[in-house]
C-alpha angles and dihedrals in degrees: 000000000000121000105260116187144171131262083249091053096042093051091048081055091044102039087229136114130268088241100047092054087054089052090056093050090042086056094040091255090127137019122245147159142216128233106181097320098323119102124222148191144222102215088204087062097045087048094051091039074054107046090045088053099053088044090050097047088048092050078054098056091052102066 
């Protein structure tokens, strides 16, 4: 069963504010989904968005 979270939660792992974590999903930073009005998160998908990112950034500082 995957991790799902909240954008709170997601903001405390993160260190970021709730608001700003809304913003990144509001510009397609980070996928989300909606249950009702509330948004929420798979942590494996955030952790892998993570993870590309930092190997991409790395592949960046070598060239």
């Amino acid at each position: 069963m995957p991790n799902i979270v909240t954008a709170k939660e997601l903001g405390k792992y993160l260190k970021l504010s709730e608001s700003t974590i809304y913003k990144l999903v509001s510009g397609g930073d980070l996928p989300g989904f909606k249950i009702g009005d509330s948004w929420r998160f798979d942590m494996e998908e955030i952790i892998h968005i993570i993870k590309k990112s930092k190997h991409r950034n790395n592949q960046q500082k070598e060239v």
